[in-house]
C-alpha positions in Angstrom: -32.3 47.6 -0.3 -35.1 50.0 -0.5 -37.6 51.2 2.0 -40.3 49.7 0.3 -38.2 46.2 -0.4 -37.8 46.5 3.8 -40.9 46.7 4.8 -42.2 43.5 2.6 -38.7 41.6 4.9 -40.4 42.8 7.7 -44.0 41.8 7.3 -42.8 38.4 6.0 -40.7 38.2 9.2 -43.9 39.4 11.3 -46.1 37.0 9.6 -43.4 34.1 10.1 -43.5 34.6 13.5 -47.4 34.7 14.2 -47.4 31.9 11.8 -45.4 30.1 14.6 -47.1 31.0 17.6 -50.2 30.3 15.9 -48.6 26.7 15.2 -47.3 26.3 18.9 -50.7 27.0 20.4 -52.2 24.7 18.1 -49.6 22.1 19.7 -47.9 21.7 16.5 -44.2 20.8 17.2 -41.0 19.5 16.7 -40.4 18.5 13.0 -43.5 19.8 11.2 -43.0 23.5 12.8 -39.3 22.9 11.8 -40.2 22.2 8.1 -43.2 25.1 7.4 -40.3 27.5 8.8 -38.1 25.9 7.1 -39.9 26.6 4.0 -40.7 30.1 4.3 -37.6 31.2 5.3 -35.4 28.9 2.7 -35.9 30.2 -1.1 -34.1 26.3 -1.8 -36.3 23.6 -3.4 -36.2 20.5 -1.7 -34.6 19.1 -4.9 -31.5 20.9 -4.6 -31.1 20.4 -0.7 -31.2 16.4 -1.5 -28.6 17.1 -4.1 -26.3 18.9 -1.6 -26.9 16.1 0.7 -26.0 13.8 -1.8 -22.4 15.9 -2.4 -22.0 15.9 0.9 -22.4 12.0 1.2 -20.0 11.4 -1.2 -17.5 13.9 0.0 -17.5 12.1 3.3 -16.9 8.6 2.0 -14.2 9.7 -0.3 -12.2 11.5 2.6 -13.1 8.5 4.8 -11.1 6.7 2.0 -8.7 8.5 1.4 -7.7 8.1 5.1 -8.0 4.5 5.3 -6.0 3.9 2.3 -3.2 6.6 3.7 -3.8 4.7 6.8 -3.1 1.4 5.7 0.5 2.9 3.9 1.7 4.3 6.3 1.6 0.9 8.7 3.4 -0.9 5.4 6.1 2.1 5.6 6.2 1.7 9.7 6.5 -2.7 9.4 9.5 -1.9 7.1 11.1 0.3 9.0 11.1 -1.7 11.9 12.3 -4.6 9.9 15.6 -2.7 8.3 18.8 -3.1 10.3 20.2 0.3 9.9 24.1 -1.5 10.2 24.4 -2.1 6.5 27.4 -0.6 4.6 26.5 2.1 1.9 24.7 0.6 -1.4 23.3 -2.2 1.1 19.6 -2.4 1.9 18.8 -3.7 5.3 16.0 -6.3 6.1 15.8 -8.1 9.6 19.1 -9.1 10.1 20.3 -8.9 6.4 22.1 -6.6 4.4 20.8 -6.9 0.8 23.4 -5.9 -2.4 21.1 -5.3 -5.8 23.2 -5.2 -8.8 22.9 -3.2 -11.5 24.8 -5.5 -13.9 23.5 -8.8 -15.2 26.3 -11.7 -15.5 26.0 -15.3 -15.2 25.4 -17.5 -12.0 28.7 -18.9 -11.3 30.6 -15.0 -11.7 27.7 -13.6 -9.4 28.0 -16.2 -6.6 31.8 -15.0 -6.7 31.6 -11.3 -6.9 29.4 -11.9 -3.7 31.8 -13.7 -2.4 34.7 -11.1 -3.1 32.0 -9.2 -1.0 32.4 -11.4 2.1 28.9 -12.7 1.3 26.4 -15.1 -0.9 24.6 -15.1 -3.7 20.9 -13.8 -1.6 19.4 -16.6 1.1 15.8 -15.9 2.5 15.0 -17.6 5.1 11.4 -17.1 6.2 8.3 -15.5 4.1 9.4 -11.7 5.3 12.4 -12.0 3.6 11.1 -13.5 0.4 8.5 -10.5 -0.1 11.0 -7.8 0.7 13.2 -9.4 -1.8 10.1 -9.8 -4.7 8.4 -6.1 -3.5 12.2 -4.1 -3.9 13.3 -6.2 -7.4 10.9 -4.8 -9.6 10.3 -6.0 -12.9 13.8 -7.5 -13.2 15.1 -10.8 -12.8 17.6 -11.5 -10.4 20.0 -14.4 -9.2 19.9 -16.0 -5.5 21.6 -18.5 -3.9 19.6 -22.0 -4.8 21.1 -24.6 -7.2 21.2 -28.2 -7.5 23.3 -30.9 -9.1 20.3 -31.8 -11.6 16.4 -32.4 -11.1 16.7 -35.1 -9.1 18.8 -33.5 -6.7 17.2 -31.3 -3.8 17.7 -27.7 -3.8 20.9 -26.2 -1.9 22.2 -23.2 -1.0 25.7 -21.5 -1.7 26.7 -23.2 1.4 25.2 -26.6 1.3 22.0 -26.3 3.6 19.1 -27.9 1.9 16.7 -25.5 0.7 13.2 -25.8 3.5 11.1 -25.2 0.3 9.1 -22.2 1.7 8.4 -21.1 -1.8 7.6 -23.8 -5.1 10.4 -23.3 -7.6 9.3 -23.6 -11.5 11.7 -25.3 -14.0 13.7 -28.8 -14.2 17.2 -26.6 -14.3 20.1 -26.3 -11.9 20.3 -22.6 -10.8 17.5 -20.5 -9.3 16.3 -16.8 -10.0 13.2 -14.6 -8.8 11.1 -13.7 -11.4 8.0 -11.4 -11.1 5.8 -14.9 -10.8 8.2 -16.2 -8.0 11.0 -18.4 -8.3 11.7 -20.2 -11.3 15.1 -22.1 -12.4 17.0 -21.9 -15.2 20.4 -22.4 -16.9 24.1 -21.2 -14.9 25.1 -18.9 -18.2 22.0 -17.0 -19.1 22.8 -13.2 -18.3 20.6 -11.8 -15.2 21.4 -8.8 -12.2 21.7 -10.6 -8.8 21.4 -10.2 -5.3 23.8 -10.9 -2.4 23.2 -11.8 1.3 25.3 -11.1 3.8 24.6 -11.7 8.0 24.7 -7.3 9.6 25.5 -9.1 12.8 
């Protein structure tokens, strides 16, 4: 900066401040003094500052967002980790007091509800709402066996060990054996191909 460039600082500085004391003793105050300082000392149009502000805005509700939303996951995660038994054997997925087997194989109804057996448990029983969302949210886009069939459409549902199904969920269809589907549950025939999912008690 040169000595000429300083000295043009320094009477705008000077003039800045008579400019104020000339405002005080005229009992201007408060916001208006604010804004005339404001001004001279600020090269930035009033345009651009309401742009920044607007930036700023939106910054502000995208964080606040962003923390909600990670906010909101993160008690999802939490609610399923307190409902997962950790005593499930390896390749088991613990929900309450379940341990849950998804296969990676497809085979018909009446072979799955006897590998499950072979397994010491049952083609998969839910017995509340809990249960049936863990089981729809961790199946994917697959189709997979459980435990409800029935001797034909007139017949109430069952499960594999002959307790009437409490119909907590609608199931679709006029067939004898049931499967989850990504619309719910839905019935179909014993020897159509599809993964399934055993049940077993961690207790």
């Amino acid at each position: 900066m040169t000595a000429s460039q300083d000295e043009v600082a320094s009477e705008r500085l000077l003039q800045t401040e008579v400019t104020t004391i000339d405002h005080v003793e005229n009992g201007e105050t408060g916001k208006k003094l604010q804004e005339k300082i404001f001004r001279i000392i600020s090269p930035a149009s009033p345009a651009k500052l309401y742009c920044c502000y607007g930036v700023i805005m939106v910054l502000t509700v995208a964080v606040v967002a962003l923390s909600v939303a990670l906010s909101v996951r993160t008690t999802e995660e939490i609610s399923i980790k307190n409902n997962t038994c950790s005593a499930c054997p390896r390749k088991r997925i613990g929900f309450g007091n379940k341990c849950f087997y998804f296969s990676g194989k497809s085979s018909n109804w009446t072979f799955t509800q006897d590998f499950c057996m072979a397994q010491e448990a049952q083609l998969a029983r839910f017995d509340n709402k809990e249960e049936l969302n863990f089981l729809m949210r961790f199946k994917g886009n697959f189709d997979y066996w459980i435990g409800l069939h029935r001797e034909s459409s007139q017949h109430p549902w069952k499960w594999t060990d002959n307790t009437e199904y409490n119909n907590l969920s609608s199931i679709r269809g006029m067939e004898r054996c049931a499967y989850l589907n990504n619309n719910g549950i839905s019935s179909s025939r014993n020897y159509i191909p599809r993964k399934w999912i055993c049940s077993k008690s961690s207790n």
